[in-house]
N, CA, C and O atoms as CSV, one atom per row, in Angstrom:
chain,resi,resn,atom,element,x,y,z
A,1,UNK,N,N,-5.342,2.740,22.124
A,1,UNK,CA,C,-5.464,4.132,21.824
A,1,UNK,C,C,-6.220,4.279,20.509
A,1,UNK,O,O,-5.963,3.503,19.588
A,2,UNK,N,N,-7.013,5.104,20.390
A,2,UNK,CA,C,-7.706,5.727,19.216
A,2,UNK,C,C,-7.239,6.712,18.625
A,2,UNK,O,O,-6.421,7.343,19.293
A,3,UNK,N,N,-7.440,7.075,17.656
A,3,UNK,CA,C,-7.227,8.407,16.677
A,3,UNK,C,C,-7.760,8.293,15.452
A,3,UNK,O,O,-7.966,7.322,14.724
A,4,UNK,N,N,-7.944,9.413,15.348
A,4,UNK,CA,C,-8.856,9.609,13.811
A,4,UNK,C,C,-8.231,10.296,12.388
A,4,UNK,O,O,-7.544,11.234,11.985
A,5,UNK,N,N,-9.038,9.039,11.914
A,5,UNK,CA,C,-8.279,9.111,10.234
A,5,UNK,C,C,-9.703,9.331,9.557
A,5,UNK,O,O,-10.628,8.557,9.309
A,6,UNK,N,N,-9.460,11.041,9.304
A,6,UNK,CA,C,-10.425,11.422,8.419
A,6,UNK,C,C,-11.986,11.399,9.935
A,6,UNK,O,O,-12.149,11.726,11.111
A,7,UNK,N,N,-12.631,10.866,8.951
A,7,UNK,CA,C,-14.262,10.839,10.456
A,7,UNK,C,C,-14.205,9.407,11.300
A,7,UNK,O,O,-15.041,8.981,12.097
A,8,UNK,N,N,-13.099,8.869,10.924
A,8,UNK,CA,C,-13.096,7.286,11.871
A,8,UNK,C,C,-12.556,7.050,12.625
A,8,UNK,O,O,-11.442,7.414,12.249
A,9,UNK,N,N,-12.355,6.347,14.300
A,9,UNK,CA,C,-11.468,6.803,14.912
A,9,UNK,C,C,-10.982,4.941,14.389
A,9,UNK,O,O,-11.789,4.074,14.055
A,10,UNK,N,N,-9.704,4.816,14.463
A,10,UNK,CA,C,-9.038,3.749,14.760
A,10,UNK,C,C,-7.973,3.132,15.747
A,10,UNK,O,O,-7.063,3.742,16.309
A,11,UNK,N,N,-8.261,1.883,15.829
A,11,UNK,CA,C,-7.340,1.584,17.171
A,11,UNK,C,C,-6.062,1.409,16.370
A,11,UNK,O,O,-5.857,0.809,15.314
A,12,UNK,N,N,-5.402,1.980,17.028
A,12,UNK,CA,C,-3.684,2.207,16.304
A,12,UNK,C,C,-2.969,0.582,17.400
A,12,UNK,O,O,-1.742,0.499,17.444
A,13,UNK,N,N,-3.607,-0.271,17.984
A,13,UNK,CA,C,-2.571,-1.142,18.440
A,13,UNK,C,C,-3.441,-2.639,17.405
A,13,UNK,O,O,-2.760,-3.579,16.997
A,14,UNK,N,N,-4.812,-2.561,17.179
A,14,UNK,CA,C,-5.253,-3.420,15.859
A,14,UNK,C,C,-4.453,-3.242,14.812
A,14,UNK,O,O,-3.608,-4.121,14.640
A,15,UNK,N,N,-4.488,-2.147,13.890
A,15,UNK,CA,C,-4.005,-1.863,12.946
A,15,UNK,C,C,-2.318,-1.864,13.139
A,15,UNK,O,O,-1.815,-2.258,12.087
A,16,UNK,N,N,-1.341,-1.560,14.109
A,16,UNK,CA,C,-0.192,-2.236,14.090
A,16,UNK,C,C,0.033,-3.268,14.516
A,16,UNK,O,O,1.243,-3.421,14.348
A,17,UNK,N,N,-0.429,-4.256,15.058
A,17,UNK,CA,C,-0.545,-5.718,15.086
A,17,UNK,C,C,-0.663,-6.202,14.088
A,17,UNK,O,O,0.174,-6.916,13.535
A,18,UNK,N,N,-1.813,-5.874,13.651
A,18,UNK,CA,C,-2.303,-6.815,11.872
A,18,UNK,C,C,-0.772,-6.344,10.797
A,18,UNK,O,O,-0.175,-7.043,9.978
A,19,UNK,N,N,-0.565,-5.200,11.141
A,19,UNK,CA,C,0.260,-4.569,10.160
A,19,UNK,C,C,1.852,-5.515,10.449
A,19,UNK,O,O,2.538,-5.903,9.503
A,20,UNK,N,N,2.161,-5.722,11.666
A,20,UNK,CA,C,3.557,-6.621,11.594
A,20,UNK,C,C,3.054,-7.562,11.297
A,20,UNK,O,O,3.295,-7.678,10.096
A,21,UNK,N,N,2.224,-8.717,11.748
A,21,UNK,CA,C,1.755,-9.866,11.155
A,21,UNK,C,C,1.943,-9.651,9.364
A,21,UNK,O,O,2.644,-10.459,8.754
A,22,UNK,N,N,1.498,-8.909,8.886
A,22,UNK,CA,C,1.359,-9.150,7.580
A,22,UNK,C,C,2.225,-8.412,7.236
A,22,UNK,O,O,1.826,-8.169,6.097
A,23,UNK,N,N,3.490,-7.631,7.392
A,23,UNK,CA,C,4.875,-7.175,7.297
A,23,UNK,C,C,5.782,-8.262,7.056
A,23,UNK,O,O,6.294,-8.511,5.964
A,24,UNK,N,N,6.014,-9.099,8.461
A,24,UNK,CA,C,6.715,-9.649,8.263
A,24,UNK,C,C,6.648,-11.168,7.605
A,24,UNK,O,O,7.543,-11.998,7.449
A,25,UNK,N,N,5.277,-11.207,7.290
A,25,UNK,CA,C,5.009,-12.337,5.957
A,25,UNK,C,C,5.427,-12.253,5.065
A,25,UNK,O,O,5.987,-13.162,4.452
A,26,UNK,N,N,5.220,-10.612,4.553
A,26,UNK,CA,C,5.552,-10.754,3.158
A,26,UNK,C,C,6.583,-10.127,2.951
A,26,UNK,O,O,6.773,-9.842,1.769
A,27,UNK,N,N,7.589,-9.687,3.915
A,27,UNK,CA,C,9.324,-9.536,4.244
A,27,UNK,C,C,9.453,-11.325,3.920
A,27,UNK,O,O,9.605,-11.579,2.726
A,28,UNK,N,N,9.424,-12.075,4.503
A,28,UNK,CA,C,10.232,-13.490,4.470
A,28,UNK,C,C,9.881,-13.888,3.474
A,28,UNK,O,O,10.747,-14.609,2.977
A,29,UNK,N,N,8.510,-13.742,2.537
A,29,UNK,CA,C,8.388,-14.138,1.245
A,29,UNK,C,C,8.889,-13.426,0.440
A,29,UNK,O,O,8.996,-13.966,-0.661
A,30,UNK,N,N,9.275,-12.367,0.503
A,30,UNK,CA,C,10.062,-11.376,-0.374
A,30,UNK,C,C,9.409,-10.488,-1.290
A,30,UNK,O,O,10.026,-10.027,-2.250
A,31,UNK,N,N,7.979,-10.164,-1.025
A,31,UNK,CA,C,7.185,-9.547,-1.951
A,31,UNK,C,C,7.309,-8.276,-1.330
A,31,UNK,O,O,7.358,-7.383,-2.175
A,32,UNK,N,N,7.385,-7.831,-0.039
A,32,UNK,CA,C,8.198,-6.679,-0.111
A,32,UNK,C,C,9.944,-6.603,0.634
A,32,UNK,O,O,10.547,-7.644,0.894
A,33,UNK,N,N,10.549,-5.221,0.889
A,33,UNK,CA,C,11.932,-4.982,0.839
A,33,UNK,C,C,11.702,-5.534,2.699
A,33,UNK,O,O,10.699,-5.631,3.407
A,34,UNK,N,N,12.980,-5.760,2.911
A,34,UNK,CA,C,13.289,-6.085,4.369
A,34,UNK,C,C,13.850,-4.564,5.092
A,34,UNK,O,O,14.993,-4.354,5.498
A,35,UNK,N,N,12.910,-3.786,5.108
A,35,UNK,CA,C,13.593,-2.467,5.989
A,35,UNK,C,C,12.371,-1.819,6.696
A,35,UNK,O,O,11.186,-2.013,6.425
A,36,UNK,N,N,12.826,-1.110,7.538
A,36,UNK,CA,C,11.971,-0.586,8.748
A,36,UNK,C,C,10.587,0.378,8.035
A,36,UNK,O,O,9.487,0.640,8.520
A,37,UNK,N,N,11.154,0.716,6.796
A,37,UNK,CA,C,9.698,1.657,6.298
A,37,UNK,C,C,8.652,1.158,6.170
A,37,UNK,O,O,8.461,-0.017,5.855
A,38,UNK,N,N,7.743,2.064,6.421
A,38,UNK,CA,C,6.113,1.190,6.536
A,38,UNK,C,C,5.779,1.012,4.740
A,38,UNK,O,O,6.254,1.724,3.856
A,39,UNK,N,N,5.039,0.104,4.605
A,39,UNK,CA,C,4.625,-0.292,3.554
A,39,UNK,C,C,3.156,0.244,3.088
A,39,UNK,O,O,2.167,-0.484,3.174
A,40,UNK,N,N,3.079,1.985,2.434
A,40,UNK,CA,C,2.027,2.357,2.699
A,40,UNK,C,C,0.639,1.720,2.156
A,40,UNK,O,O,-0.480,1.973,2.601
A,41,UNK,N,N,1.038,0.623,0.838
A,41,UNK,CA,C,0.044,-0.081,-0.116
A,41,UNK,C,C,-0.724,-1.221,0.990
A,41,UNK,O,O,-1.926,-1.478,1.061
A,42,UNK,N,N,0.576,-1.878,1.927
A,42,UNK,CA,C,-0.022,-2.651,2.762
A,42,UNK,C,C,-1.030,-2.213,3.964
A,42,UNK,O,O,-1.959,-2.871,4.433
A,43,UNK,N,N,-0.402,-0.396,4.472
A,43,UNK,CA,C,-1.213,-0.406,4.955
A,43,UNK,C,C,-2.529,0.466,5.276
A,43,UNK,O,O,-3.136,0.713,6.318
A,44,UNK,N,N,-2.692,0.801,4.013
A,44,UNK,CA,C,-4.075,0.905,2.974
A,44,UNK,C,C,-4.862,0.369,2.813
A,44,UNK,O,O,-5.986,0.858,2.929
A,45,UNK,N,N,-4.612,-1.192,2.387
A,45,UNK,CA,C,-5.600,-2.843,2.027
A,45,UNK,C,C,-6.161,-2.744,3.514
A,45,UNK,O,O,-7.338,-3.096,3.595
A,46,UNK,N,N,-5.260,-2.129,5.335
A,46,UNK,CA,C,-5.390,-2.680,6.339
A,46,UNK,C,C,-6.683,-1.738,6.944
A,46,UNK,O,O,-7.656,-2.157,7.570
A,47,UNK,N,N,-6.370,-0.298,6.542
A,47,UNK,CA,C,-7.536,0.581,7.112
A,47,UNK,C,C,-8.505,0.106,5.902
A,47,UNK,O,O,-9.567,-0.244,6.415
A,48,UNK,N,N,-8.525,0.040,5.270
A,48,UNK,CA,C,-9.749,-0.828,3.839
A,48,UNK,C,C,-10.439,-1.813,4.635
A,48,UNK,O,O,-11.613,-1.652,4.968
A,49,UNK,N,N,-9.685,-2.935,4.987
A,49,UNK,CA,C,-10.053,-4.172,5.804
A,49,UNK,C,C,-11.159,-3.506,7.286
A,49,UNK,O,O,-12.208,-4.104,7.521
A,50,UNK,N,N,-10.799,-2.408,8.054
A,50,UNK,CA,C,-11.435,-2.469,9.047
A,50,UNK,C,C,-12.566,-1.777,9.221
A,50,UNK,O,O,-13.432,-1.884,10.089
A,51,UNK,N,N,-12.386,-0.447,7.534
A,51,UNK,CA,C,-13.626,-0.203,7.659
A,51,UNK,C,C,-14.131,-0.194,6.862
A,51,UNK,O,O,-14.594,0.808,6.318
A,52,UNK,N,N,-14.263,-1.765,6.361
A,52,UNK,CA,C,-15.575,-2.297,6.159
A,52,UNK,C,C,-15.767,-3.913,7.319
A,52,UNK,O,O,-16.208,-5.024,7.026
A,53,UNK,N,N,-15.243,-3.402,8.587
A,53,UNK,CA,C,-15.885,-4.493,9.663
A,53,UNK,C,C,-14.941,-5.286,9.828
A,53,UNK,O,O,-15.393,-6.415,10.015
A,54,UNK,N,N,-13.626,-5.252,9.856
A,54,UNK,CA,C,-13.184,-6.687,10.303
A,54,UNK,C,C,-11.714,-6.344,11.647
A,54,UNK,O,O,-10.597,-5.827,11.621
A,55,UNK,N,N,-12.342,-6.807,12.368
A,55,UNK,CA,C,-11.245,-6.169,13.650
A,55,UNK,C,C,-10.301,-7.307,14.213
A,55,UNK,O,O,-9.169,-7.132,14.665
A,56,UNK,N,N,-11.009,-8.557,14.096
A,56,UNK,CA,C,-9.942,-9.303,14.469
A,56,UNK,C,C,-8.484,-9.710,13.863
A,56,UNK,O,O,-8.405,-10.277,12.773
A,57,UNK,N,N,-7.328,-9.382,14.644
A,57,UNK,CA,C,-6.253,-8.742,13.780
A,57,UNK,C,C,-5.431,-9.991,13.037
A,57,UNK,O,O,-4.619,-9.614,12.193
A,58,UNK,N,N,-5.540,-11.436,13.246
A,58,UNK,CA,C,-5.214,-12.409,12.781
A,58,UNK,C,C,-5.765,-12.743,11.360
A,58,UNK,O,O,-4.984,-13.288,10.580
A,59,UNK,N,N,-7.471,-12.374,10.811
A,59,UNK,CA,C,-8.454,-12.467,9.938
A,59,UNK,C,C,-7.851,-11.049,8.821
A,59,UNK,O,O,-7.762,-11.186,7.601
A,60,UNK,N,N,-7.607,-10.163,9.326
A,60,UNK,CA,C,-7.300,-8.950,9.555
A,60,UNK,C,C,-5.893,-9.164,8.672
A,60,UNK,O,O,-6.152,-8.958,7.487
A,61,UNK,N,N,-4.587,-9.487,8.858
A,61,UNK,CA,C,-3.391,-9.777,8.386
A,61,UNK,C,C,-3.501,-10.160,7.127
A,61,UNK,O,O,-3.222,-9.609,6.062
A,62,UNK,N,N,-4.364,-12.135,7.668
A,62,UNK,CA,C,-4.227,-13.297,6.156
A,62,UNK,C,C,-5.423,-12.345,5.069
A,62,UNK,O,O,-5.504,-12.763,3.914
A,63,UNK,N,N,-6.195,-11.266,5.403
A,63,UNK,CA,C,-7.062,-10.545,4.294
A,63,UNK,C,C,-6.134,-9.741,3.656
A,63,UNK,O,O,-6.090,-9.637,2.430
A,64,UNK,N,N,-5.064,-8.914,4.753
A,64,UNK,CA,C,-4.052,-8.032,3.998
A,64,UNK,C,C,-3.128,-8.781,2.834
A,64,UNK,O,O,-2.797,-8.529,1.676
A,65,UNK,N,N,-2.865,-10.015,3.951
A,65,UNK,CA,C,-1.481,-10.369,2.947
A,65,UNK,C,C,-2.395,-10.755,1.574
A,65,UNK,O,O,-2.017,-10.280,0.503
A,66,UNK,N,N,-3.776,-11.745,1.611
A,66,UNK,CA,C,-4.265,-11.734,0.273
A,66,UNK,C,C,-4.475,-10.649,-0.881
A,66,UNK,O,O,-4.290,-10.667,-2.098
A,67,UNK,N,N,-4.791,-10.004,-0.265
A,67,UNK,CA,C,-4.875,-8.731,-1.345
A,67,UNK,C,C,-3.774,-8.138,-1.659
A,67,UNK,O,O,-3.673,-7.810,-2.841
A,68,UNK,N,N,-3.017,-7.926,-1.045
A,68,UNK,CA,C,-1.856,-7.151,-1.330
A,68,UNK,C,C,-1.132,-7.944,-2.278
A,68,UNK,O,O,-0.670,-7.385,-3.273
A,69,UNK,N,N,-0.922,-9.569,-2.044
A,69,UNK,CA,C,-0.607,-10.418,-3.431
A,69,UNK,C,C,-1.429,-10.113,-4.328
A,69,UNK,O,O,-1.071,-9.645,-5.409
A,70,UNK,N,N,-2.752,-10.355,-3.982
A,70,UNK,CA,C,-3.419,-10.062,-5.414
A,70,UNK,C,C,-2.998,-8.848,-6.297
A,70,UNK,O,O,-2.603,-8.804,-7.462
A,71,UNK,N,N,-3.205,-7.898,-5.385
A,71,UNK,CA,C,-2.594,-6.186,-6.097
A,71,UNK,C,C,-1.369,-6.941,-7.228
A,71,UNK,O,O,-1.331,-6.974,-8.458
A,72,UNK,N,N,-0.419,-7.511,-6.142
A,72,UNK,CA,C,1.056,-7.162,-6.724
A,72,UNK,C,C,0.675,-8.138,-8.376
A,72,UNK,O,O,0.901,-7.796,-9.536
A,73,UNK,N,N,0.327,-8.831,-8.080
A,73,UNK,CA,C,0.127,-9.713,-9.306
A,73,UNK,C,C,-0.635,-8.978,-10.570
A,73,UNK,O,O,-0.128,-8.964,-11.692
A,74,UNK,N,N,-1.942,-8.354,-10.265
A,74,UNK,CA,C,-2.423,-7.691,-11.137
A,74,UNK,C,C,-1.480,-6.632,-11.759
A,74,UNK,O,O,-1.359,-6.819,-12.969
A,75,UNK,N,N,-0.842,-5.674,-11.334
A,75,UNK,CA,C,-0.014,-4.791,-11.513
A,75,UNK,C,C,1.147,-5.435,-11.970
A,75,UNK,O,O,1.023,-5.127,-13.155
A,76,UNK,N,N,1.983,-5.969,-11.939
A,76,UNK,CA,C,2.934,-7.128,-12.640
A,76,UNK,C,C,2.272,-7.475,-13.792
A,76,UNK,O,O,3.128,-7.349,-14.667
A,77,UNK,N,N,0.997,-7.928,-14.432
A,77,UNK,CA,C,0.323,-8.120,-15.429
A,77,UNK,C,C,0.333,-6.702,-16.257
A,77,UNK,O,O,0.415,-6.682,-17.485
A,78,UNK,N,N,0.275,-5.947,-15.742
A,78,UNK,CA,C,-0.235,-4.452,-16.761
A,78,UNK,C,C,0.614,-4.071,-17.056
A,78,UNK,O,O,0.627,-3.060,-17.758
């Protein structure tokens, strides 16, 4: 299914795929809380990730979970 965010349409079963993949990574690593709310920072980095080109949702995840560490780390610094 498609729908549009803003002028883009996105596939809402990419973007929640990539989005549990990289949920429940960083649930078991503990960088975020273990509860059903969506993680809106994570999935921000994820519509970021696709539009600028990257759809495959496995490439897609390990880019989220990188950045989103990176974020947390920078911000922990400041």
């Amino acid at each position: 299914m498609l729908i549009e965010r803003g002028l883009q349409a996105m596939n809402v079963e990419l973007v929640s795929e990539a989005y549990a993949i990289a949920a429940n990574y960083l649930r078991r690593s503990g960088a975020i809380p273990d509860t059903l709310v969506t993680n809106e920072r994570l999935l921000e980095v994820i519509i970021k990730l696709i539009q600028h080109g990257e759809f495959n949702k496995i490439r897609l995840a390990n880019k989220a979970i990188s950045r989103f560490q990176a974020e947390s780390e920078v911000r922990a610094v400041a």
